[in-house]
N, C-alpha and C positions, 0 to 999 in steps of 0.2 A: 477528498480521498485521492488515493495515489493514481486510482485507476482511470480519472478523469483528467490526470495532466498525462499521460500515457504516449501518444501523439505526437503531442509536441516533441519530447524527448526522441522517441523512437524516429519516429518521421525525417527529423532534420535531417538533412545533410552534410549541414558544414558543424564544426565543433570548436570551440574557441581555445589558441594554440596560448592563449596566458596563462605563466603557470602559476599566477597564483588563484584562476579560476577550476582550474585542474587540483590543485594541491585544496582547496576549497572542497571540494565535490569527491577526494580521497576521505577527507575527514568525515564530511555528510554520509559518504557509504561507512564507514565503522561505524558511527553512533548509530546510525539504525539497525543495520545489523545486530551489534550489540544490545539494541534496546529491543530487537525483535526475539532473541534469547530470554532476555530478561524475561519482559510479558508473556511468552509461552511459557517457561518453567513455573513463573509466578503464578498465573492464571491456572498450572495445573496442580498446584502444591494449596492454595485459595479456592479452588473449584469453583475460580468463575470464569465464565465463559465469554464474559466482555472482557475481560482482559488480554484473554486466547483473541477472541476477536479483534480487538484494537490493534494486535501484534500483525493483522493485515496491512497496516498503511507502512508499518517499518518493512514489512516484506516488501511490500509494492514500491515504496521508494526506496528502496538499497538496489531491488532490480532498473528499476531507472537510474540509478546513478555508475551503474555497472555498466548498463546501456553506451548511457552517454561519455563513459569514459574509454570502453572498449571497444566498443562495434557499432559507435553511430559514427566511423570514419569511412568505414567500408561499405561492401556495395549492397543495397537495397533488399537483396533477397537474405542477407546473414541478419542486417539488422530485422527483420521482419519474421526469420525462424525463432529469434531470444525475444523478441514483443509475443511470439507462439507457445513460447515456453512458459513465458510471464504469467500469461492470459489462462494456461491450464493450470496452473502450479495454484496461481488466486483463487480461481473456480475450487480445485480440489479441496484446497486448505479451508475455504467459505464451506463446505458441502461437509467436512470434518467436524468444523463450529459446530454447524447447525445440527447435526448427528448426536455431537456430547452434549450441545443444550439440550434436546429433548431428552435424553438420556436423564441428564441433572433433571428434567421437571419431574422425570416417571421417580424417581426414587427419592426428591424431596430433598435432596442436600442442597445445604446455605451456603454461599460462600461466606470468606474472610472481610470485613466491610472493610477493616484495618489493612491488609495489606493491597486489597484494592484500592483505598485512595492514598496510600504511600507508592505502590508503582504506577498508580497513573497522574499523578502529580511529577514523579518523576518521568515519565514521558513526556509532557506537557515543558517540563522546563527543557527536555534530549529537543524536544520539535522545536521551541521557542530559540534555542543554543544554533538550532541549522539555519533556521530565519534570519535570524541574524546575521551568522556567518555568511549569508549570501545576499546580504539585503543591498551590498555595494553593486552586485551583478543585476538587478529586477529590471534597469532598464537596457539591459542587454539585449542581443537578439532573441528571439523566440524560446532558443533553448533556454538561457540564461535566467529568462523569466519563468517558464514555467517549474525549474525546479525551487524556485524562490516561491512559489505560489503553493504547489503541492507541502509544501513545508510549515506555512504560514496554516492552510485549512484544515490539517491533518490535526491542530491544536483543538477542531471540535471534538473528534474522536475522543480524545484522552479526556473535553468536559465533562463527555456523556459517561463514560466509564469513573470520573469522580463521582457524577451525578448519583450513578446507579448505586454507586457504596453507600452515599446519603441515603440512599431509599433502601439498603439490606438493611444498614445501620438502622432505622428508624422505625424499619417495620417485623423487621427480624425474619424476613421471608428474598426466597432467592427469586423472585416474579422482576425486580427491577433488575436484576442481575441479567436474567435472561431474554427481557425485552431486548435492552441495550446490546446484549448477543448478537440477536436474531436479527436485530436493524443491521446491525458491521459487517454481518456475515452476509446479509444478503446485498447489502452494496458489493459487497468484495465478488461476490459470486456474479451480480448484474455488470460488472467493469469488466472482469475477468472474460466474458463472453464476448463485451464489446472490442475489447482486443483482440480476441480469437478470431472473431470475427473479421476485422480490419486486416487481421497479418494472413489469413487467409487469402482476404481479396487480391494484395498485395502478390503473394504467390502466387497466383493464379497466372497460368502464362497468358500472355496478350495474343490475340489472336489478328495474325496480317488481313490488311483491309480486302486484298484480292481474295482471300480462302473464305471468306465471308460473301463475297458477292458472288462467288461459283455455286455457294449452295441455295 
């Protein structure tokens, strides 16, 4: 998941001035974007909810790669208010999911099993296309590797959302649909805090050793 290379990205300090790791990491942010469009209109045109949910890891990594190309240069507290934004935007969008799944259980609609595993097949090859694309950088510094990583794992997401179409497809009921939901959406909601969390701490002004030992 996105939310668990997070750190790496945001944290860094230094960002690598080659452009063809830049011009790399332009493309990575379109295709997820783009595939993060895709899967939410998809997902709401299909009424399935893992696909809405899957469309987490493209949000979460387009914000990382926005990260890392625009304000992991700058200073500590800017990079650490866009990992603040990140972390609520994920929480909210998870909290959304989970809201329309239960929604879909109470009123009983199926998704499309069909264009569920034609756009998560297509994400699965959008993820597979970024791996690649960055598999030259993986032994890079820290940043370099984790957006290589977050790219590579993000390809379970899009299994389990094939997975789930086999299981509407098979059973003709939207329960795998909605499992595989509720799993994405509450990683995405569990990450989203641990960021919020972290860019918080970050914010936090430091307090001088002497103001500390007068009280």
């Amino acid at each position: 998941m996105a939310e668990g290379c997070c750190e790496s990205v945001c944290a860094s300090t230094k960002t690598s001035n080659d452009p063809r790791w830049r011009r790399a990491l332009w493309i990575a942010l379109g295709v997820n974007a783009s595939m993060f469009a895709v899967e939410l209109l998809a997902g709401s045109a299909a009424h399935s909810r893992a696909l809405q949910a899957d469309a987490l890891d493209f949000l979460g990594d387009g914000a990382n790669y926005a990260i890392a190309l625009l304000v992991a240069g700058m200073a500590l507290a800017w990079r650490s208010r866009a990992a603040l934004a990140k972390g609520l935007t994920l929480m909210g969008f998870g909290a959304w999911v989970l809201a329309t799944a239960v929604q879909a259980a109470i009123t009983g609609a199926t998704p499309e099993p069909e264009t569920m595993g034609i756009v998560g097949f297509m994400a699965l090859v959008a993820n597979a296309g970024v791996a690649l694309l960055l598999y030259r950088f993986r032994t890079g510094d820290a940043n370099m590797r984790s957006v290589w990583i977050c790219s590579r794992n993000d390809a379970i997401g899009n299994i389990a959302v094939m997975a789930a179409a086999l299981g509407v497809f098979g059973t003709g009921e939207a329960w795998p649909d909605l499992v595989v939901a509720a799993i994405l959406a509450s990683l995405g909601i569990s990450g989203g805090w641990q960021i919020v969390r972290h860019a918080m701490e970050e914010l936090r002004p430091v307090r001088h050793p002497s103001a500390v030992r007068q009280e």
